[in-house]
C-alpha positions in Angstrom: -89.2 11.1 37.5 -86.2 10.3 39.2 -82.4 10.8 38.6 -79.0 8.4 38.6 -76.7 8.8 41.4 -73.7 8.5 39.3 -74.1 10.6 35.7 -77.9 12.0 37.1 -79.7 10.9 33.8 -83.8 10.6 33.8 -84.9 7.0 35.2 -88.4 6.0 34.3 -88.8 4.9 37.9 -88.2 5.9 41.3 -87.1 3.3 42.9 -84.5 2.6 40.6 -81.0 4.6 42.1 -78.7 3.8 38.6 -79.4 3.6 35.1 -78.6 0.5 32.9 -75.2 1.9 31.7 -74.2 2.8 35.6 -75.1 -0.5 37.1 -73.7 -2.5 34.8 -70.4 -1.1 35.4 -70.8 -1.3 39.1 -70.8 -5.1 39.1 -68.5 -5.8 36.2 -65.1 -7.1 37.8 -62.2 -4.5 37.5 -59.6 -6.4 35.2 -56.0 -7.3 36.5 -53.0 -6.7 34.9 -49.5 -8.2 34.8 -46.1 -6.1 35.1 -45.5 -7.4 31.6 -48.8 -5.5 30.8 -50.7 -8.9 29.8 -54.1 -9.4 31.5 -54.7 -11.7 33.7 -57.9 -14.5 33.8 -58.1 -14.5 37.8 -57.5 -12.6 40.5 -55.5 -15.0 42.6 -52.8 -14.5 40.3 -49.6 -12.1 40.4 -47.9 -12.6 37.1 -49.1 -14.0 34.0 -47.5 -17.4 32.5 -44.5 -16.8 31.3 -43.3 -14.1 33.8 -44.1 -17.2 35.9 -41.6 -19.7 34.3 -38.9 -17.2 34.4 -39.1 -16.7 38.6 -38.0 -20.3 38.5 -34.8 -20.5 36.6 -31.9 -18.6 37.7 -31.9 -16.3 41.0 -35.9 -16.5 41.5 -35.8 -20.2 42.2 -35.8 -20.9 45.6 -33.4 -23.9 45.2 -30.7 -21.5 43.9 -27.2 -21.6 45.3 -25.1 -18.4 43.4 -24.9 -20.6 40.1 -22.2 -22.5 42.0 -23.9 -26.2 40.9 -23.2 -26.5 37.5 -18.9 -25.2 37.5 -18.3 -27.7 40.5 -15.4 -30.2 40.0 -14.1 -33.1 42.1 -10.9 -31.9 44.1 -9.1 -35.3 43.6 -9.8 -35.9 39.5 -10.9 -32.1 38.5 -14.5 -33.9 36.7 -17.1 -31.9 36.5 -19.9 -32.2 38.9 -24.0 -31.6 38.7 -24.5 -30.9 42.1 -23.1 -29.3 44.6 -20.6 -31.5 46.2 -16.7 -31.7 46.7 -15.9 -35.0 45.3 -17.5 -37.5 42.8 -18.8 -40.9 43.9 -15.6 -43.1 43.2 -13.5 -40.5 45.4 -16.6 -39.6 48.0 -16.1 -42.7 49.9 -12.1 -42.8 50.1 -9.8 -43.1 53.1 -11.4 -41.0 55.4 -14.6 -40.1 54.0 -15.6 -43.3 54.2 -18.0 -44.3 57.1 -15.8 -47.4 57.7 -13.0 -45.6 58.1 -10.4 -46.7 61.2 -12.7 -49.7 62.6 -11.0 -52.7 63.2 -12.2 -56.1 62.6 -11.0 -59.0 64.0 -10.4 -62.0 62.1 -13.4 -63.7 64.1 -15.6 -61.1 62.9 -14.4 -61.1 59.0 -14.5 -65.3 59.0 -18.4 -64.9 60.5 -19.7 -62.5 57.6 -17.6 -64.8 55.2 -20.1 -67.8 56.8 -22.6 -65.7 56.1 -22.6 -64.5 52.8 -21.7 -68.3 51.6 -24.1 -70.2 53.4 -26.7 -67.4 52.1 -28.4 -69.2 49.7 -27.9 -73.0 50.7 -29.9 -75.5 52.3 -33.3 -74.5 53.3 -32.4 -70.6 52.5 -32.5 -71.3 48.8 -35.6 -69.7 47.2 -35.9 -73.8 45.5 -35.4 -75.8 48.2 -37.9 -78.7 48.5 -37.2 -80.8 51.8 -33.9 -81.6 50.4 -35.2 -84.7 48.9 -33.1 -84.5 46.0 -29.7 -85.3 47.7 -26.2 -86.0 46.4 -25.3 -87.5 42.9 -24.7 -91.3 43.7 -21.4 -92.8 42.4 -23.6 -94.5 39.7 -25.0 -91.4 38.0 -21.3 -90.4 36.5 -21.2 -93.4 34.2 -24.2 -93.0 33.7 -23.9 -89.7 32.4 -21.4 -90.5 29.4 -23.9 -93.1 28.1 -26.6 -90.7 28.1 -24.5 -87.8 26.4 -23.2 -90.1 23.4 -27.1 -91.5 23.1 -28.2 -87.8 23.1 -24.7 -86.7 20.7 -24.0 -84.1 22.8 -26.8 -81.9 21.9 -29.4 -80.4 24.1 -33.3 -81.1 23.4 -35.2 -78.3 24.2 -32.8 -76.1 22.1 -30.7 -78.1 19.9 -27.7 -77.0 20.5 -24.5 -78.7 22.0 -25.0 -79.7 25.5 -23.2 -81.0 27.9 -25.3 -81.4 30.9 -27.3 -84.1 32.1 -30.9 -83.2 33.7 -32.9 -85.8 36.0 -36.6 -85.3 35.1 -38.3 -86.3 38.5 -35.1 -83.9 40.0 -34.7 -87.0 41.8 -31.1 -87.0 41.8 -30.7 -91.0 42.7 -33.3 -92.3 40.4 -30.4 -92.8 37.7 -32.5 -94.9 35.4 -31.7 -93.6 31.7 -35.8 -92.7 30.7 -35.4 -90.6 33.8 -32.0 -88.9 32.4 -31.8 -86.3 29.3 -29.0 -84.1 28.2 -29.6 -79.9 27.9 -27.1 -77.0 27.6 -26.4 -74.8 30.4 -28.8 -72.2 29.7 -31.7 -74.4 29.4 -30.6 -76.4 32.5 -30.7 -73.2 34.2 -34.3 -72.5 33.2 -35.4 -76.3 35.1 -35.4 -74.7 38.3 -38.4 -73.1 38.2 -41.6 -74.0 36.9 -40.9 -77.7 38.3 -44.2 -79.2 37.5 -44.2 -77.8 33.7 -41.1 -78.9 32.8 -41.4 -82.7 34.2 -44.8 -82.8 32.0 -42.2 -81.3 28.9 -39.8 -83.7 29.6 -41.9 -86.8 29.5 -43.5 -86.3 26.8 -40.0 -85.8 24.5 -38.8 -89.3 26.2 -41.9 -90.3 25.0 -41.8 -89.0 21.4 -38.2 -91.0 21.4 
């Protein structure tokens, strides 16, 4: 007969050091605790969940600057501001906080982004453009156009409301024959410019209806 180390009770074997009771306490895990006094599920953890959540507002977050962001007001209009800045956005980029500030532009310089900005979306830049096939309107296509508005009464015919442009179907803007003419309103004139091929079939088949 043999002994346990820890509380020296009677094993039935030698070779056995512990009892039951003493060597299942050995390997159980020791349990962890927060300051709150709630236990915690792992070890790897400090605090439990809602000790957690309060670290991050106020002083414990690490984005905290002394509770100044929320009271902030512009200097120039005295509206309150969210973050921590001086001035809102109208008056953040004004006189000399703007970037632009004291650089001079010629009048060379200001007539070249003019250029610019107009010829943006002309001529072969346009997102439509199709080898400028379609042209100018001819001289012929506005007398034209009041024969085909009175034939049409002024109303569009895709939506049926009053229209007062004139659409070529083949967007071939000198092929003034009148099948090849039909009046629309702005909006839907609008919508022509894409989706050429679908709308040529939609248009055809109203002149054909007629």
């Amino acid at each position: 007969m043999s002994y346990c180390i820890d509380c020296k009770i009677k094993v039935s074997r030698k070779e056995i050091k512990r009892c039951v009771r003493c060597s299942g306490l050995k390997r159980r895990k020791p349990k962890k605790f927060c300051k709150c006094g709630r236990q915690l599920s792992t070890k790897q953890t400090n605090q439990c969940g809602k000790c957690y959540y309060k670290t991050l507002t106020g002083q414990g977050n690490p984005n905290y600057k002394k509770g100044n962001t929320k009271n902030n007001k512009c200097k120039d209009c005295g509206i309150h501001i969210t973050k921590n800045a001086n001035y809102c956005k109208k008056h953040a980029t004004k006189g000399n906080r703007n970037r632009l500030y004291g650089k001079k532009l010629t009048s060379i310089i200001k007539n070249k982004i003019r250029d610019k900005i107009k010829g943006m979306f002309l001529g072969k830049r346009h997102w439509n453009y199709k080898d400028g096939s379609a042209g100018i309107y001819p001289a012929e296509f506005f007398q034209i156009r009041v024969i085909i508005l009175e034939r049409d009464k002024y109303i569009c015919q895709l939506c049926f409301n009053k229209g007062k442009d004139v659409h070529h179907i083949d967007y071939n803007k000198k092929n003034c024959d009148k099948r090849n003419l039909i009046t629309l309103c702005s909006s839907c004139h609008s919508k022509t410019n894409t989706r050429r091929d679908f709308w040529k079939c939609v248009f055809k088949q109203i002149m054909k209806i007629r």
